[in-house]
BAVO-256184 format. One record per atom (N, C-alpha, C, CB): residue number from 1; atom name; x, y, z. Coordinates in nm, 2 decimals, m for minus. Atoms other than C-alpha are relative to their C-alpha. Glycine has a CB too. Example, Ala and Ser with C-alpha at 12.3 -4.5 7.8 and 13.67 -1.06 7.14 Angstrom:
BEGIN
1; N; 0.09; m0.12; 0.00
1; CA; 1.23; m0.45; 0.78
1; C; 0.09; 0.12; 0.00
1; CB; m0.10; 0.00; 0.12
2; N; m0.09; m0.11; 0.00
2; CA; 1.37; m0.11; 0.71
2; C; m0.08; 0.11; 0.08
2; CB; 0.04; 0.05; m0.14
***
This chain:
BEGIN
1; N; m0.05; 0.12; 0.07
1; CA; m5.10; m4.11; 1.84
1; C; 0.14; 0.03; m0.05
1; CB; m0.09; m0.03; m0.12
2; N; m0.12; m0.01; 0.05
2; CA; m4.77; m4.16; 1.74
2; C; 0.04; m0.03; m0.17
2; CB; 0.04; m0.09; 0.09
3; N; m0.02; 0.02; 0.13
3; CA; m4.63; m4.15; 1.40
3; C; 0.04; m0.18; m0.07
3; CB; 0.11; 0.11; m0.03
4; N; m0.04; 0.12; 0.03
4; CA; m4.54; m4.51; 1.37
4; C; m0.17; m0.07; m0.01
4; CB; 0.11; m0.06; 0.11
5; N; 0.12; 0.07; 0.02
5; CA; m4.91; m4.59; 1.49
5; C; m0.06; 0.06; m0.12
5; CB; m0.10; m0.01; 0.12
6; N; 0.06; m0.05; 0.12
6; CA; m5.07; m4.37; 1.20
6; C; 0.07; m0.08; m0.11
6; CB; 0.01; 0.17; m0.01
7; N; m0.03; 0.06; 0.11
7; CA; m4.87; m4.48; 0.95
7; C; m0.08; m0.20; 0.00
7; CB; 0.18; 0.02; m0.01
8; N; 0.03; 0.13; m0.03
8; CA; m4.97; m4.86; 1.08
8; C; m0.16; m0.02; m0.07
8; CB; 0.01; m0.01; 0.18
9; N; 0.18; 0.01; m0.02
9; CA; m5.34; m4.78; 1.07
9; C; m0.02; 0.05; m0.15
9; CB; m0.10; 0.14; 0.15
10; N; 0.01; m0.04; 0.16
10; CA; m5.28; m4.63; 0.70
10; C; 0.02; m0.11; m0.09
10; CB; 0.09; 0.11; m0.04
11; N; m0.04; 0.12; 0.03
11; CA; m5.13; m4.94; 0.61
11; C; m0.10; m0.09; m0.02
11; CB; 0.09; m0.06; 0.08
12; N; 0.16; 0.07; m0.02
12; CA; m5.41; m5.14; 0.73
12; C; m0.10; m0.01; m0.07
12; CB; m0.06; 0.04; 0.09
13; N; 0.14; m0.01; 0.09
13; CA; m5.68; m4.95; 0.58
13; C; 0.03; 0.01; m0.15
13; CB; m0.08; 0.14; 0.03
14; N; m0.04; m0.01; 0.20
14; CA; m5.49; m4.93; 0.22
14; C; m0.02; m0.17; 0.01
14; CB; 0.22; 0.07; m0.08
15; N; m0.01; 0.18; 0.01
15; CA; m5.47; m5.35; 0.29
15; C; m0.11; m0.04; m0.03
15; CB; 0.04; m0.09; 0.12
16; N; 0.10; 0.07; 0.06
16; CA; m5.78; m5.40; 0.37
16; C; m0.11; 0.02; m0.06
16; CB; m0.03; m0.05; 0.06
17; N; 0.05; m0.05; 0.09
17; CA; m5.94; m5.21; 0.07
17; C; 0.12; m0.06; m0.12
17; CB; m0.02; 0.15; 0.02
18; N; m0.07; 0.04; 0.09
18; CA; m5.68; m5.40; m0.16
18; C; 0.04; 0.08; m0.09
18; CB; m0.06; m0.07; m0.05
19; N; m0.03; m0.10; 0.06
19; CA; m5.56; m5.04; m0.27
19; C; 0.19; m0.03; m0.02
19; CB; m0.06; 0.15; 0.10
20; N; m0.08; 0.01; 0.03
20; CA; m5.19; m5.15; m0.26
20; C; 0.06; m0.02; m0.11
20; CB; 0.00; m0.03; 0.06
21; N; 0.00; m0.04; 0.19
21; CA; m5.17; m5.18; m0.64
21; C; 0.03; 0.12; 0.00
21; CB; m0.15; 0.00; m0.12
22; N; 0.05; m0.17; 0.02
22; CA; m5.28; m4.81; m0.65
22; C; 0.14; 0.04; 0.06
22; CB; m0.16; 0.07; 0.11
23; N; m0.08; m0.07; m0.09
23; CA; m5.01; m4.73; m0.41
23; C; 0.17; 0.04; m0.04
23; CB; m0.02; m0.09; 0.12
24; N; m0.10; m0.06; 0.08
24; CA; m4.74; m4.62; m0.67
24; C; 0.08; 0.09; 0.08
24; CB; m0.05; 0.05; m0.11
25; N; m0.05; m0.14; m0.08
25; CA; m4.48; m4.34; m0.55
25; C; m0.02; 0.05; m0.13
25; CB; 0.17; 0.02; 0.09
26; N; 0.07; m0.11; 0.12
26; CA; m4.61; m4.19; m0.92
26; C; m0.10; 0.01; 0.01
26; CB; 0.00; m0.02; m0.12
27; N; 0.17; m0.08; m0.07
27; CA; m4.96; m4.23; m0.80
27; C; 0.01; 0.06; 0.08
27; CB; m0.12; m0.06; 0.06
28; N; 0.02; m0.09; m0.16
28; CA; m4.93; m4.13; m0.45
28; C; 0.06; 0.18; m0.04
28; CB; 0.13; m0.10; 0.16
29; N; m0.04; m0.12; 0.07
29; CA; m4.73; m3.82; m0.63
29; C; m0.11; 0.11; m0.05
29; CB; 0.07; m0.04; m0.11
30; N; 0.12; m0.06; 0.04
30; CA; m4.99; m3.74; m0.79
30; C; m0.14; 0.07; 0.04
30; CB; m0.02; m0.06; m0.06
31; N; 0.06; m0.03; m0.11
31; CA; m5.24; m3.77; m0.54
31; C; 0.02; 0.12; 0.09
31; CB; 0.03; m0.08; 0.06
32; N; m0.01; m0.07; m0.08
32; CA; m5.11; m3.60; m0.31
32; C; 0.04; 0.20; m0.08
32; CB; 0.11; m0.09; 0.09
33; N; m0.02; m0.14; 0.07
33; CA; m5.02; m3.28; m0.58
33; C; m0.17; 0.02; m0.04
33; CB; 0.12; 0.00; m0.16
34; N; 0.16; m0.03; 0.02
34; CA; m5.44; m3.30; m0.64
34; C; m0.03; 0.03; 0.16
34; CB; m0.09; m0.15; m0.08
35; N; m0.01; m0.03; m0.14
35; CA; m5.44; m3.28; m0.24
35; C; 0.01; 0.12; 0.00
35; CB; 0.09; m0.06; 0.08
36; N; m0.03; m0.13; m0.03
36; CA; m5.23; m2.99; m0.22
36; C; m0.10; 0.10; m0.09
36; CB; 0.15; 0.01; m0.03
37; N; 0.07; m0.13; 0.08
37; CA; m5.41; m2.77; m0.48
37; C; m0.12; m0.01; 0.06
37; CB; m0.01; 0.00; m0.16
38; N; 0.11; m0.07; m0.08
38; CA; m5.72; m2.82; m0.26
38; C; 0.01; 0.05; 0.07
38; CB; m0.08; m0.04; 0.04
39; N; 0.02; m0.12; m0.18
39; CA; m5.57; m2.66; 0.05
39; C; 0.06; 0.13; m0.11
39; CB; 0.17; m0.05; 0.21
40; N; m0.02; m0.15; 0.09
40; CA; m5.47; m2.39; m0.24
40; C; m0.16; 0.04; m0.02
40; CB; 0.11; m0.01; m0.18
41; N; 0.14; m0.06; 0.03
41; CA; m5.85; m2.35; m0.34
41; C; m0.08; 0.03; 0.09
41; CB; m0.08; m0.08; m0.07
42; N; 0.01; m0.06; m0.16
42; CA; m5.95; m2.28; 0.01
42; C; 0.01; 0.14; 0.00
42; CB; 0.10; m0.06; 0.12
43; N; m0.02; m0.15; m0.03
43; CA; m5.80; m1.94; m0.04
43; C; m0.03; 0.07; m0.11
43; CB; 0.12; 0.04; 0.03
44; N; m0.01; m0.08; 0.10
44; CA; m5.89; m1.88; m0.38
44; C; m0.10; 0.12; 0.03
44; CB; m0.01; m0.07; m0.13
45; N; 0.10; m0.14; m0.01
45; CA; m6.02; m1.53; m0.41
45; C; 0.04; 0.09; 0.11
45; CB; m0.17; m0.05; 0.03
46; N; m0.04; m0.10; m0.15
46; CA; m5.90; m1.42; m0.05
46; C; 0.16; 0.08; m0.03
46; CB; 0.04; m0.15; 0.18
47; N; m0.13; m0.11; m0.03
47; CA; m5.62; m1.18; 0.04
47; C; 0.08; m0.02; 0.09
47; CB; m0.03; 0.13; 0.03
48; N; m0.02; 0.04; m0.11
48; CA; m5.56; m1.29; 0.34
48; C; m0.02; m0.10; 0.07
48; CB; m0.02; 0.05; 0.05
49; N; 0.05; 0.10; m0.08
49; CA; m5.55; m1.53; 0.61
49; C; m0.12; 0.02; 0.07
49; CB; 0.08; m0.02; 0.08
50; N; 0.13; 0.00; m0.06
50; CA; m5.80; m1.33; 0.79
50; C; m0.16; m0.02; m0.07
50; CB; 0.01; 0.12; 0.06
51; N; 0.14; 0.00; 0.13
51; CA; m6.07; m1.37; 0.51
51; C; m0.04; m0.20; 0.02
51; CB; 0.10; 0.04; m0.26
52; N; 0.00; 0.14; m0.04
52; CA; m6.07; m1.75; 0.63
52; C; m0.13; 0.01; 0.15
52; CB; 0.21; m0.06; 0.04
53; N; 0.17; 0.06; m0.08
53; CA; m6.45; m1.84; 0.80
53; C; 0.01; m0.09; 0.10
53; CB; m0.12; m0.09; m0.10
54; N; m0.08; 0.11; m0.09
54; CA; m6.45; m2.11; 1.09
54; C; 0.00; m0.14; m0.17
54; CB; m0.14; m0.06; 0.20
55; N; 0.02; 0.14; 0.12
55; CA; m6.60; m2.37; 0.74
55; C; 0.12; 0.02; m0.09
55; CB; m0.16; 0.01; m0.11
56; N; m0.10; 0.07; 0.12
56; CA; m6.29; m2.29; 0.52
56; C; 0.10; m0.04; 0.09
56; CB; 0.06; 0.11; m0.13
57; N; m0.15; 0.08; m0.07
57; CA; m6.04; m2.36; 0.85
57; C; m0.01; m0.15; 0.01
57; CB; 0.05; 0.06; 0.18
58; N; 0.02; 0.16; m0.02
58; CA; m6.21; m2.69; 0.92
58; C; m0.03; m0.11; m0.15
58; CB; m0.15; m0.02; 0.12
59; N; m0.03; 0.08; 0.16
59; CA; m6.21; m2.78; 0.51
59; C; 0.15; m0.02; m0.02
59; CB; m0.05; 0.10; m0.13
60; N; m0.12; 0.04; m0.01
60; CA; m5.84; m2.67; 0.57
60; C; 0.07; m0.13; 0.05
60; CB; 0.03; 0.08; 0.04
61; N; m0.06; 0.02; m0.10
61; CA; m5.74; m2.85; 0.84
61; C; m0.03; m0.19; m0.11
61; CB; m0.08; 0.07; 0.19
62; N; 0.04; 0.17; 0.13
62; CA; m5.91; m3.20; 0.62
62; C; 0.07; m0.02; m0.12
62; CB; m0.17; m0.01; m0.07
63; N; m0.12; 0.05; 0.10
63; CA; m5.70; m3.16; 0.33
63; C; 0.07; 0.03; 0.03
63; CB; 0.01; 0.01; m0.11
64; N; m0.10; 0.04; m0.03
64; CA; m5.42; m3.12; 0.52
64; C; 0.01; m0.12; 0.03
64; CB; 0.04; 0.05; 0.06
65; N; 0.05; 0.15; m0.03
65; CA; m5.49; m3.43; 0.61
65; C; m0.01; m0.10; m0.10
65; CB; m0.12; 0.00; 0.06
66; N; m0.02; 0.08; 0.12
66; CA; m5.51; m3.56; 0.27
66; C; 0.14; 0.04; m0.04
66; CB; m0.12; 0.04; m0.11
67; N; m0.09; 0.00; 0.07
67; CA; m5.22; m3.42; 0.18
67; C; 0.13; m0.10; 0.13
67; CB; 0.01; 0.17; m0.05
68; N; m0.11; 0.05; m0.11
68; CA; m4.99; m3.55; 0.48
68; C; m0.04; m0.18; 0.00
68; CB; m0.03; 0.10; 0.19
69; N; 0.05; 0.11; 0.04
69; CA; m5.21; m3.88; 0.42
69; C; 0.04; m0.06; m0.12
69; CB; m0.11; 0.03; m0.01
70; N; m0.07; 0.03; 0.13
70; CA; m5.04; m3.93; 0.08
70; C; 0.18; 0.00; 0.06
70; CB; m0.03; 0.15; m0.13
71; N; m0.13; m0.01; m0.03
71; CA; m4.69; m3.82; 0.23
71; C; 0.01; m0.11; 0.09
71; CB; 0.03; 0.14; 0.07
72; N; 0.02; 0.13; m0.10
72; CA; m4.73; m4.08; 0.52
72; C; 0.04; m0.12; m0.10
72; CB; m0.18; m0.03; 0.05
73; N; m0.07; 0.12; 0.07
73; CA; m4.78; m4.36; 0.20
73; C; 0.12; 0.02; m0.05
73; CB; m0.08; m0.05; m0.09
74; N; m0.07; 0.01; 0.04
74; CA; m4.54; m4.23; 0.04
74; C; 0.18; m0.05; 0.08
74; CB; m0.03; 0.10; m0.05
75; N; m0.10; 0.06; m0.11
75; CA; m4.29; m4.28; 0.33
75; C; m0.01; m0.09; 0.02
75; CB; 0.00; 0.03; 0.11
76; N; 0.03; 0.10; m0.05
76; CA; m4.42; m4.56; 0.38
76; C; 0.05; m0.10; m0.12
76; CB; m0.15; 0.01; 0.06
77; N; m0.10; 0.07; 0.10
77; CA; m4.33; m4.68; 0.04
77; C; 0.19; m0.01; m0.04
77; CB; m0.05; 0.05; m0.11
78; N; m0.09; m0.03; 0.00
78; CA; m4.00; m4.55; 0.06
78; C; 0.12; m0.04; 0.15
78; CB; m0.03; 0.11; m0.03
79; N; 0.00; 0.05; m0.12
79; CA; m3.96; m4.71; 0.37
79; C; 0.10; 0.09; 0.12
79; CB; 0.03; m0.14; m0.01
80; N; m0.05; m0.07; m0.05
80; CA; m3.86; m4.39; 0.55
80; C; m0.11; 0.03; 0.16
80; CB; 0.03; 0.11; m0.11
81; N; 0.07; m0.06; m0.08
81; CA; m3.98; m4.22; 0.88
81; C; m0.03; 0.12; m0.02
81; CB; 0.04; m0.01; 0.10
82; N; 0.05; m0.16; 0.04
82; CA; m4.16; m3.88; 0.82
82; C; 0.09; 0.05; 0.08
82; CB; m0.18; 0.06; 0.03
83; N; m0.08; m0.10; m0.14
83; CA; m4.00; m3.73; 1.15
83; C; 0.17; m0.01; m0.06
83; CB; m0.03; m0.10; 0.20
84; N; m0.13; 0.02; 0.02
84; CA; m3.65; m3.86; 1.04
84; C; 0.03; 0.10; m0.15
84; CB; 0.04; m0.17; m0.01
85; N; m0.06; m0.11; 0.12
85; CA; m3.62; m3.70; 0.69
85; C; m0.04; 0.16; 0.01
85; CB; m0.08; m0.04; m0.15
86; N; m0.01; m0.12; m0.08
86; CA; m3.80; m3.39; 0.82
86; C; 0.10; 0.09; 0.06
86; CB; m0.03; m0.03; 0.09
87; N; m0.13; 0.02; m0.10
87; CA; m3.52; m3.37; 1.08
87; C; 0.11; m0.01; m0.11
87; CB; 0.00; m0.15; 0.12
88; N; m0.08; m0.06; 0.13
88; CA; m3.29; m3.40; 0.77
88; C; 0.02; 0.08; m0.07
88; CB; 0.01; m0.03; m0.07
89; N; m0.03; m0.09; 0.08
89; CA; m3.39; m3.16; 0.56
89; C; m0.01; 0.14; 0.07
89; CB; m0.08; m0.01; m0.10
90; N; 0.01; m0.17; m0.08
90; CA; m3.48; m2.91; 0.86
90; C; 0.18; 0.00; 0.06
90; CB; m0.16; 0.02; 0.20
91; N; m0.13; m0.02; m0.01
91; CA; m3.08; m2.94; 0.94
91; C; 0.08; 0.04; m0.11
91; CB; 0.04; m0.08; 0.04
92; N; m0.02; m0.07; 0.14
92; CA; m3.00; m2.86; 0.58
92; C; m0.07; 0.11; 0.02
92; CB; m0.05; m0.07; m0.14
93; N; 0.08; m0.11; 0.05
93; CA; m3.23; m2.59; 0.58
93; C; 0.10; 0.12; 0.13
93; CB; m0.22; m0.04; 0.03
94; N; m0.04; m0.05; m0.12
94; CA; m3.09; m2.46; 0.92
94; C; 0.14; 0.08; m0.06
94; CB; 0.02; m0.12; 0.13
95; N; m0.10; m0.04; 0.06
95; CA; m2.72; m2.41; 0.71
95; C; m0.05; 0.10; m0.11
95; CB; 0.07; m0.11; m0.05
96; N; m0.02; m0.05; 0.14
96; CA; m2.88; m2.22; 0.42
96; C; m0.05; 0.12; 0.04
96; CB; m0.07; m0.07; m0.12
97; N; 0.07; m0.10; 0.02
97; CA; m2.92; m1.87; 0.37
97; C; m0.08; 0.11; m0.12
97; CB; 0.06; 0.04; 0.07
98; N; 0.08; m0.05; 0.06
98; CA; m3.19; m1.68; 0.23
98; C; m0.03; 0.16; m0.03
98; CB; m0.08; m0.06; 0.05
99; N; m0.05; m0.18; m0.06
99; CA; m3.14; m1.31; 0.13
99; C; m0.19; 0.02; m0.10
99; CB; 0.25; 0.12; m0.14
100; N; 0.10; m0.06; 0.09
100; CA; m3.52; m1.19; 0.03
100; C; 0.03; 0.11; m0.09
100; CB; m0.09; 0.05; 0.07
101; N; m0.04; m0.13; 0.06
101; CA; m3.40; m0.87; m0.05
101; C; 0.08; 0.02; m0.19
101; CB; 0.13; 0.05; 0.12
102; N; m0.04; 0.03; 0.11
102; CA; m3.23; m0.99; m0.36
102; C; m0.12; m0.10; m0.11
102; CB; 0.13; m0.08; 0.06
103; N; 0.16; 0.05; 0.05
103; CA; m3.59; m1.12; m0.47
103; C; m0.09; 0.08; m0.07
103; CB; m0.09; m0.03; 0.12
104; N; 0.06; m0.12; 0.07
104; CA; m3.72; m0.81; m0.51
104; C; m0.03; 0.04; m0.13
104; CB; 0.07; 0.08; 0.02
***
């Protein structure tokens, strides 16, 4: 699927659940920061990636999906393309450099 059709089909199903009220860029914010901290609780306790079972990759893999599911509306409120700002900030990012060593 293409990113234009997902977003379409997200549209849709926020419509026709009359969730578009709900669909704030301070809710969806929010949302989607309660998203993210479940693909963080997935690892709690582990050390590693390899400490990851096949049931916590395929819990992963679903809230990513919530979380990119929020990002979508939010784009979608903002009436941006995900791929296009992407593509903006990964060309900013491409100019910057990052000294770890100075982290330390």
């Amino acid at each position: 699927m293409q990113t234009k059709e997902v977003m379409a089909d997200l549209v849709r199903f926020r419509e026709e659940r009359d969730w578009d009220k709900f669909h704030t860029l301070i809710n969806l914010a929010r949302a989607l920061n309660i998203e993210a901290s479940e693909v963080e609780k997935i690892f709690q306790w582990k050390t590693s990636d390899d400490e990851l079972c096949e049931q916590d990759r395929q819990d992963l893999k679903l809230e990513v999906a919530d979380v990119l599911t929020y990002a979508y509306y939010m784009c979608d409120r903002l009436n941006v393309d995900p791929n296009d700002i992407i593509e903006e900030k990964f060309s900013k990012n491409k100019k910057r450099h990052w000294d770890f060593e100075e982290q330390k």
